[in-house]
C-alpha positions as a LaTeX table, in Angstrom:
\begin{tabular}{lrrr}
\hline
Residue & $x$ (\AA) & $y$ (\AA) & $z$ (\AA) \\
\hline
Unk1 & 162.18 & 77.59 & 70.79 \\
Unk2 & 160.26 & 76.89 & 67.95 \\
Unk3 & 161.60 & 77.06 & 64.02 \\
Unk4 & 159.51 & 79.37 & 61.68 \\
Unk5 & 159.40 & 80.47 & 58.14 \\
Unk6 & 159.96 & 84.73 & 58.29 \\
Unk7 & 158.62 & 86.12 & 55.17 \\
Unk8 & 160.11 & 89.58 & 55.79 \\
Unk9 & 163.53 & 88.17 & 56.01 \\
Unk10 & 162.90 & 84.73 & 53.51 \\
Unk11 & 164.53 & 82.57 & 55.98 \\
Unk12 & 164.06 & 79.77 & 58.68 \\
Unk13 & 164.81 & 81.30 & 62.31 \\
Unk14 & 163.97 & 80.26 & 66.28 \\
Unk15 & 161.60 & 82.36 & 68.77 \\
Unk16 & 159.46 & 81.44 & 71.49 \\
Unk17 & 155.58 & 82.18 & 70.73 \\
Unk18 & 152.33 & 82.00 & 73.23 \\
Unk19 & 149.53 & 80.43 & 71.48 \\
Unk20 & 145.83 & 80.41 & 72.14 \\
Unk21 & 144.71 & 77.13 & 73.89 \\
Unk22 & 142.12 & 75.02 & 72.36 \\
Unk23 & 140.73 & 71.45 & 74.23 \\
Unk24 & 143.70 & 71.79 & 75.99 \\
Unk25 & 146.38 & 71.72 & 73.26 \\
Unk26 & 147.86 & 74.50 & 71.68 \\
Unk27 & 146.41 & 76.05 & 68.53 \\
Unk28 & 148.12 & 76.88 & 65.53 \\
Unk29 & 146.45 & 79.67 & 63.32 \\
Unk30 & 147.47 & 79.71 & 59.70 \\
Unk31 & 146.16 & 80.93 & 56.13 \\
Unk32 & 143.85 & 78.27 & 54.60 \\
Unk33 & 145.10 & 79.23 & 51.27 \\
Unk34 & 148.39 & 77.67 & 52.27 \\
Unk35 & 146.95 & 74.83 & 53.28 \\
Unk36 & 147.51 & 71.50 & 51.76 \\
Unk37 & 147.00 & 67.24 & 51.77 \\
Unk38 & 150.79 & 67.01 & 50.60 \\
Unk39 & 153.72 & 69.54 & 50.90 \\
Unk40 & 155.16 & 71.20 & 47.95 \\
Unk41 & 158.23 & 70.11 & 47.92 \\
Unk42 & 157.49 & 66.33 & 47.50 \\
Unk43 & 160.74 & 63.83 & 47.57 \\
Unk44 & 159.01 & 61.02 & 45.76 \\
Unk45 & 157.87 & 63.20 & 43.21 \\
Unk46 & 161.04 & 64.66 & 43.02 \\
Unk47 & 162.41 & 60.96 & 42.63 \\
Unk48 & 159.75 & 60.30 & 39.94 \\
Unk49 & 159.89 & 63.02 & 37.96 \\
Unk50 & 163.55 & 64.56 & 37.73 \\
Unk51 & 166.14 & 62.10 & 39.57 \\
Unk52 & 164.84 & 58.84 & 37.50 \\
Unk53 & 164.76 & 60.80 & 34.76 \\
Unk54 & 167.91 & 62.20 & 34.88 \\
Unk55 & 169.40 & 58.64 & 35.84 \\
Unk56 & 167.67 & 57.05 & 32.54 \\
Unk57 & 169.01 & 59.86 & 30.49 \\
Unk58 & 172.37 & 59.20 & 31.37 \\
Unk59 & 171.78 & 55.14 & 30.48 \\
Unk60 & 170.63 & 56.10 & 27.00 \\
Unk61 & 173.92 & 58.11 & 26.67 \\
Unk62 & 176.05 & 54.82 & 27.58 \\
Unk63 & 177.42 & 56.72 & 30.44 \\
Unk64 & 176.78 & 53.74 & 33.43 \\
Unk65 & 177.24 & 50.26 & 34.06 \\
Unk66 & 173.64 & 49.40 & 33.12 \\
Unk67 & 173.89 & 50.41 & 29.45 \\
Unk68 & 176.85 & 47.62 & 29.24 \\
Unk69 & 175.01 & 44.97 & 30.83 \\
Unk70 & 172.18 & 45.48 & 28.53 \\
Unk71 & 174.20 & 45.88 & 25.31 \\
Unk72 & 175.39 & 41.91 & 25.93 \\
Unk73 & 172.05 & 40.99 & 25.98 \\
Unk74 & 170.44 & 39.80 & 22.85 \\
Unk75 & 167.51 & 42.24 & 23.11 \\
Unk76 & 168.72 & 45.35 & 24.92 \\
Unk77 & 166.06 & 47.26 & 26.57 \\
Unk78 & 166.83 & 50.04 & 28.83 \\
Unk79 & 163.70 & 51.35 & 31.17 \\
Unk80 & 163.03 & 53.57 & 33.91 \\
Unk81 & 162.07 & 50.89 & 35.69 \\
Unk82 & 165.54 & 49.28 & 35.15 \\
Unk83 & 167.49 & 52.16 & 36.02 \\
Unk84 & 165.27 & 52.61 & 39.87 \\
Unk85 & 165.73 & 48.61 & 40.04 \\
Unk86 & 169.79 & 48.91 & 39.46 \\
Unk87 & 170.36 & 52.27 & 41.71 \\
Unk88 & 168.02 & 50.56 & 44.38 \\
Unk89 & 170.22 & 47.52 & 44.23 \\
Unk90 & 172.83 & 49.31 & 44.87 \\
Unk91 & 171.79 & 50.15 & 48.44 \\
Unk92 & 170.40 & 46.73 & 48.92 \\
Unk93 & 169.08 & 46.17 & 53.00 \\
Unk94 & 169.72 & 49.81 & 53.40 \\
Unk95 & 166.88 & 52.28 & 54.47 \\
Unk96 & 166.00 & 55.33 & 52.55 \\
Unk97 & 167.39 & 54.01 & 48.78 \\
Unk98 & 165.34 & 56.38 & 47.16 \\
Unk99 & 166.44 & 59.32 & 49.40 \\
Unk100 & 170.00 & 58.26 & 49.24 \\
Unk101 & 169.97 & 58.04 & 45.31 \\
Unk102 & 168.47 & 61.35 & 44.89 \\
Unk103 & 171.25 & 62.95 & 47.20 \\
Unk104 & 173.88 & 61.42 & 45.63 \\
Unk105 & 172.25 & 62.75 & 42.08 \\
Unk106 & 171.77 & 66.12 & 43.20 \\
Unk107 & 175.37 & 66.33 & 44.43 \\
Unk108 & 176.34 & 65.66 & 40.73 \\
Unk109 & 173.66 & 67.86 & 39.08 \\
Unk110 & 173.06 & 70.24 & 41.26 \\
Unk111 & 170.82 & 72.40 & 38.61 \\
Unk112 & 168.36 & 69.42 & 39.22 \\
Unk113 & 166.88 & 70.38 & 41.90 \\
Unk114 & 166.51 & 74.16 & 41.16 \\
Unk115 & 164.73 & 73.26 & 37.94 \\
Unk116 & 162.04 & 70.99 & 40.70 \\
Unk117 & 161.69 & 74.15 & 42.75 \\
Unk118 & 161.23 & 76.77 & 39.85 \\
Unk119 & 158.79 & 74.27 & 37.92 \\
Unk120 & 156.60 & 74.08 & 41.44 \\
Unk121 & 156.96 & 77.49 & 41.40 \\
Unk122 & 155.41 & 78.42 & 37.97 \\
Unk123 & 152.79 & 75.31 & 38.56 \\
Unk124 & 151.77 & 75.72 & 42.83 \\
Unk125 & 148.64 & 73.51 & 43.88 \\
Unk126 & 145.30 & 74.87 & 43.93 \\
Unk127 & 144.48 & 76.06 & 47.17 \\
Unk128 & 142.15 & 72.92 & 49.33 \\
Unk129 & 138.28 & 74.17 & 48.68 \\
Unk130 & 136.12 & 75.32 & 51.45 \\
Unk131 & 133.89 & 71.76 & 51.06 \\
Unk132 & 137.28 & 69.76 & 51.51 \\
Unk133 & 138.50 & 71.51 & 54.82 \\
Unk134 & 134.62 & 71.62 & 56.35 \\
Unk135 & 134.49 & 67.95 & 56.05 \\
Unk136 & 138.59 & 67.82 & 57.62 \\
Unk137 & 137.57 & 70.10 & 60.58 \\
Unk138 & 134.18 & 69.04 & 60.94 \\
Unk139 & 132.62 & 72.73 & 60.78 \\
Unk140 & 129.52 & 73.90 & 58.15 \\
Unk141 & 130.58 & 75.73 & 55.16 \\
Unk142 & 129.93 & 79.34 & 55.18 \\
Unk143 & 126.22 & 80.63 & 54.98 \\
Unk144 & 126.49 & 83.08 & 52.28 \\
Unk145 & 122.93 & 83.86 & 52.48 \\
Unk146 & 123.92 & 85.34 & 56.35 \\
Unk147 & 126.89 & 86.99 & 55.18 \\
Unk148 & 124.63 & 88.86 & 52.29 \\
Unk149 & 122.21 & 89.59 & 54.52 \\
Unk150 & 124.45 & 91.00 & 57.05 \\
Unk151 & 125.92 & 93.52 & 53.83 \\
Unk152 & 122.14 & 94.54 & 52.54 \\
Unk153 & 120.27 & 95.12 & 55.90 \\
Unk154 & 123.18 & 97.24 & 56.96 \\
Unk155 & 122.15 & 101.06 & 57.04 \\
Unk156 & 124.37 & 103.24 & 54.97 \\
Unk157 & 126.63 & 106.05 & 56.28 \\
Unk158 & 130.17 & 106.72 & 57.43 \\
Unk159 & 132.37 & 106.24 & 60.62 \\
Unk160 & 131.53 & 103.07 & 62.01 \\
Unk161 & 129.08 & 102.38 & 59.70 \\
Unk162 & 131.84 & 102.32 & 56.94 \\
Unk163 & 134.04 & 100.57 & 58.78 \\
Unk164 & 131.29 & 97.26 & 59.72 \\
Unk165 & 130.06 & 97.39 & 56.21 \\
Unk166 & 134.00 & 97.26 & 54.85 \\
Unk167 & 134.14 & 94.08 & 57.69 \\
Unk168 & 130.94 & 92.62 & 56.22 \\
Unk169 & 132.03 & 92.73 & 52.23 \\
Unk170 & 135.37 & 91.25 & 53.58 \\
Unk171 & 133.47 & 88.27 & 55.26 \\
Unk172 & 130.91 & 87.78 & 52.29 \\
Unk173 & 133.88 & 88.09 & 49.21 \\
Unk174 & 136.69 & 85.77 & 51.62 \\
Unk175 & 133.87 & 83.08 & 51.41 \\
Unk176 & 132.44 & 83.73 & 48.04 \\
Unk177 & 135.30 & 84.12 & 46.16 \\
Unk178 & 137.45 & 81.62 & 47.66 \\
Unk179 & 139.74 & 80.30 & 46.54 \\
Unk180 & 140.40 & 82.27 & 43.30 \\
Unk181 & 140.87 & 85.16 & 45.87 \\
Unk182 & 142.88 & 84.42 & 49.18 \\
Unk183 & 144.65 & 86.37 & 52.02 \\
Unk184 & 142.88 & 89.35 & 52.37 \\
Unk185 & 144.47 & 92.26 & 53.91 \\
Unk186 & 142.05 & 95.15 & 55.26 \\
Unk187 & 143.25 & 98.95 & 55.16 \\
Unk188 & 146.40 & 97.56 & 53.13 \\
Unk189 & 148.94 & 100.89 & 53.36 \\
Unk190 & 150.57 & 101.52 & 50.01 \\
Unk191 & 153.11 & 104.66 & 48.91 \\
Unk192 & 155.05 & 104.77 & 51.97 \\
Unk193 & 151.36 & 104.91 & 53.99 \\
Unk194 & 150.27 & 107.77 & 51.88 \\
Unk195 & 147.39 & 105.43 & 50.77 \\
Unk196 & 145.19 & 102.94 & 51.48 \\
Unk197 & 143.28 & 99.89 & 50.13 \\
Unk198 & 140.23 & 98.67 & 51.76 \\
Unk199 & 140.45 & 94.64 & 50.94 \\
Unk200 & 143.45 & 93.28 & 49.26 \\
Unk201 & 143.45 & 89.78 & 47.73 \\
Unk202 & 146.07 & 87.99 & 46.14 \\
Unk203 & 144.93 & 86.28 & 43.21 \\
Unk204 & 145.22 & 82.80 & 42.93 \\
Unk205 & 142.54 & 81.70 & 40.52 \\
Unk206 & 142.76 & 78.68 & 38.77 \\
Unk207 & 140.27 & 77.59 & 35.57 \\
Unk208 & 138.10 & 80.58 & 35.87 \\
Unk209 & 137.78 & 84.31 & 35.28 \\
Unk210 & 140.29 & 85.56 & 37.55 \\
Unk211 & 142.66 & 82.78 & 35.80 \\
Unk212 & 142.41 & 84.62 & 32.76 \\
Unk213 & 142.60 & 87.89 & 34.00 \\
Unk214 & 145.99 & 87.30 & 35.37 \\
Unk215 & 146.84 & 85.97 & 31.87 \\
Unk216 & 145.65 & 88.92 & 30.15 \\
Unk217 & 145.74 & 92.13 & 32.15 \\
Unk218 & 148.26 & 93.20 & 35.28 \\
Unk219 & 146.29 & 91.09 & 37.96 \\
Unk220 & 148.73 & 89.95 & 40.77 \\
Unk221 & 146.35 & 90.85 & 43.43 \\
Unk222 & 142.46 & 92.24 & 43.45 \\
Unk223 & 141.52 & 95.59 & 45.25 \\
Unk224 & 138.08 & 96.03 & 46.92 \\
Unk225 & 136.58 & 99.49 & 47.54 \\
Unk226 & 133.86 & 99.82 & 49.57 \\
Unk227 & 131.49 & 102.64 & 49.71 \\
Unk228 & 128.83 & 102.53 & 51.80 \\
Unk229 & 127.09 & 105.53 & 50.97 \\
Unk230 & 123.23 & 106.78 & 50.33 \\
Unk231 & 124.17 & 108.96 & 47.78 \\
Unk232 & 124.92 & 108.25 & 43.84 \\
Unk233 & 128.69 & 107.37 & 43.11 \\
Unk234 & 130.72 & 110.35 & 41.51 \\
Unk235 & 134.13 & 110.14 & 39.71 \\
Unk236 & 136.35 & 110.83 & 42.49 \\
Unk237 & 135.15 & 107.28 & 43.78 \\
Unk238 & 135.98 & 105.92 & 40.21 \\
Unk239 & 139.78 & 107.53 & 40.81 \\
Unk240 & 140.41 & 106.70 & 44.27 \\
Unk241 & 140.21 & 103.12 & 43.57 \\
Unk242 & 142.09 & 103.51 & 40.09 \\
Unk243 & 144.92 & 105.53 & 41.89 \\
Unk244 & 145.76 & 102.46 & 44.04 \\
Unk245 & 146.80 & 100.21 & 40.61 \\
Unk246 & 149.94 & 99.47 & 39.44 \\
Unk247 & 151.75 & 97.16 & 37.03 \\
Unk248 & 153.47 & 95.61 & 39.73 \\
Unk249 & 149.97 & 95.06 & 42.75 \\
Unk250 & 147.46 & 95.15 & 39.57 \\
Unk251 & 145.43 & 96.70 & 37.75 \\
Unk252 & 142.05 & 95.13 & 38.46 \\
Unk253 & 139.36 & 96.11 & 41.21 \\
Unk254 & 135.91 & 95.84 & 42.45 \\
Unk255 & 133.94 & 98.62 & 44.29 \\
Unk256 & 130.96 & 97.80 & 45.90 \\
Unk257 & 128.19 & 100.09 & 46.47 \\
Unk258 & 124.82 & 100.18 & 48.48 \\
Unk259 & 123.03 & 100.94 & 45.06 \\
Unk260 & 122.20 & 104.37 & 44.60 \\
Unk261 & 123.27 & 104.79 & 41.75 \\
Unk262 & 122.43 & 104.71 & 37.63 \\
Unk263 & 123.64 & 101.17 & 37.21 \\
Unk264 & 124.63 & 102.40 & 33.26 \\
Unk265 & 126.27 & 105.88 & 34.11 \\
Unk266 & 128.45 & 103.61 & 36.20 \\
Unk267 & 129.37 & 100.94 & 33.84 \\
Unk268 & 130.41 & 103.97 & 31.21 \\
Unk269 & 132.34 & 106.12 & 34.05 \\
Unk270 & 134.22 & 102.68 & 34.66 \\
Unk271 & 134.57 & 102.41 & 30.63 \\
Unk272 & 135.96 & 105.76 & 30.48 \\
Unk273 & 138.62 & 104.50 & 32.98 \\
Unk274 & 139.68 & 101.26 & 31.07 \\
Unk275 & 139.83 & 103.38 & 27.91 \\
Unk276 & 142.13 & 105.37 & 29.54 \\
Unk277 & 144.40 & 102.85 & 30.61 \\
Unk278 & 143.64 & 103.70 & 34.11 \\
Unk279 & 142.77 & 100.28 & 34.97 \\
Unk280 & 139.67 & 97.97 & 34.97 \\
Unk281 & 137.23 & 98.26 & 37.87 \\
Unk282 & 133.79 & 96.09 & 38.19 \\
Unk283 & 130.75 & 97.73 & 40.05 \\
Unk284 & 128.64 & 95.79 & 42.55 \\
Unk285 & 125.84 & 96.93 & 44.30 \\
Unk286 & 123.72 & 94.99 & 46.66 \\
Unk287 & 121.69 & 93.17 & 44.14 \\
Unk288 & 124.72 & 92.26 & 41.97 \\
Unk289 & 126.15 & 90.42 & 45.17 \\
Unk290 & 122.93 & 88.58 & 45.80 \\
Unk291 & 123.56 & 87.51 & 41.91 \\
Unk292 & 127.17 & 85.93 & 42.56 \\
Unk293 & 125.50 & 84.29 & 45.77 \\
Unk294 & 122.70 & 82.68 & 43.37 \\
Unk295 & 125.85 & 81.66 & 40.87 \\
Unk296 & 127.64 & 80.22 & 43.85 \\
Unk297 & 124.74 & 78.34 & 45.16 \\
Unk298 & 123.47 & 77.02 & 41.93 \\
Unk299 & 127.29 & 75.77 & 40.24 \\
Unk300 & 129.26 & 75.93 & 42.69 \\
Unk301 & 131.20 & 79.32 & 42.06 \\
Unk302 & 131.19 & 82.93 & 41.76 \\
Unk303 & 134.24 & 82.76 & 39.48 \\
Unk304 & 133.25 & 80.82 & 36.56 \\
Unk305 & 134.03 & 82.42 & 32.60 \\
Unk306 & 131.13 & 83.64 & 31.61 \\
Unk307 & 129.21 & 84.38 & 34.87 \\
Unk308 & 128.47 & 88.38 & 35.86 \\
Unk309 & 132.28 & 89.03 & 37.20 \\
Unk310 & 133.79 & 88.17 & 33.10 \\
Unk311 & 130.30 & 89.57 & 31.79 \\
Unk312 & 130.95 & 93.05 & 33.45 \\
Unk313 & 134.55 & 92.85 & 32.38 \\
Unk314 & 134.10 & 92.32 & 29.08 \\
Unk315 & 131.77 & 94.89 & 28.80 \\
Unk316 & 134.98 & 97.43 & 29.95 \\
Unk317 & 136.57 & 96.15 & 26.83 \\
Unk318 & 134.40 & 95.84 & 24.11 \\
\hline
\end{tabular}
């Protein structure tokens, strides 16, 4: 029996589980947006940052022995680093002092350690980047020039020519947009299964456009249509995608296209749509993905202020 984390339920529970096998040792599969050097929940940071504090507070309010000490001094000086050295003291030849001392101060202010969580919370780490966990695991970074040739030599059409050229966006977007965009979810079922998205990501951005997207417009997560037809795009295709927003999921999207279509009766069909506070949906077509590929390559990211993603944005709002 092995303990795990059950998001459905939010709690900690026991179950057996047959993993896959790798060299011999079992193999653990889990998001790399989750990922991490350090876990969230730190205890020397939470020592640090809101138990030392909370001790020194309490000196400069006279409320402990050290305050007294000090105060028949000649030059009273009270510092955090007096406070950790007289609570450490305390538990002198013991293991664990700084564990100990922020139990015991948690006991007594128990709001402490809710304000920790909630400020982790508002403030989570940025997800590891793809460079960092290639060098960890010892594997090659994505080859986005594969994964956008893969998309544009695909032939267009329906069936399961829709469905490999939805698989195909997913694999180029995971790896060029990550990790403003993480955990996508394909054929996402929405309204009770009424409706469905093609590529769900939940937005994570951090210093770039989708950053201040979320900070400006309904942008929890990011919805990708894909349309892999040989025909021009019509409105319905402009609503479908629109239809799956919401305050709550979002209001932002991206459909991608094979490019058969007036690249400006697109961007004003997608105006029309903003104007309407319908929502705000960005156009790509083959080419514009071989764009975000040449940003990528040449700084770095796809995601940056200013690069085609805010550039076709703005030009929704302006």
């Amino acid at each position: 029996m092995h303990p795990y984390w059950a998001p459905s339920t939010k709690k900690w529970t026991t179950a057996y589980f047959d993993l896959p096998i790798a060299g011999g040792s079992p193999l653990l599969l889990v998001p790399k947006s989750i990922v991490r050097k350090l876990l969230l929940i730190n205890p020397g940071e939470y020592y640090q940052h809101y138990v030392l504090t909370q001790l020194f507070d309490e000196e400069l309010r006279g409320q402990s022995q050290l305050t007294t000490a000090l105060r028949s001094e000649k030059r009273p000086r009270i510092t955090k680093a007096s406070v950790d050295r007289m609570h450490k003291d305390r538990f002198k030849g013991l293991r664990g002092a700084e564990k100990r001392i922020s139990l015991e101060t948690t006991e007594k202010n128990p709001d402490l350690i809710a304000r920790y969580k909630q400020d982790k919370l508002k403030n989570p780490p940025a997800a590891i980047s793809a460079a960092i966990i290639a060098e960890v695991t010892k594997t090659e970074l994505p080859d986005l020039d594969a994964l956008l040739q893969t998309v544009t030599s695909m032939p267009g059409g329906g069936g399961s020519l829709a469905d490999n050229y939805e698989k195909a966006i997913e694999a180029l977007l995971s790896a060029l947009l990550y990790p403003s965009l993480v955990n996508p979810v394909r054929q996402e079922k929405i309204h009770e299964g009424r409706k469905r998205i093609d590529i769900s990501y939940t937005n994570m951005g951090r210093n770039d456009f989708f950053y201040w997207l979320s900070q400006h417009y309904p942008a929890a997560n990011v919805f990708i249509e894909c349309k892999n037809y040989t025909r021009p795009l019509k409105n319905p295709e402009f609503d479908q995608l629109s239809g799956r927003f919401s305050p709550s999921r979002g209001k932002y999207g991206i459909l991608v296209y094979r490019g058969y279509s007036d690249k400006p009766a697109v961007q004003r069909s997608l105006k029309d749509t903003a104007v309407d506070d319908r929502g705000y949906i960005t156009a790509l077509d083959d080419e514009d993905l071989g764009v975000l590929v040449d940003e990528y390559k040449k700084v770095g990211s796809a995601t940056l202020l200013d690069g085609l993603l805010h550039t076709r944005f703005k030009a929704l709002t302006h």
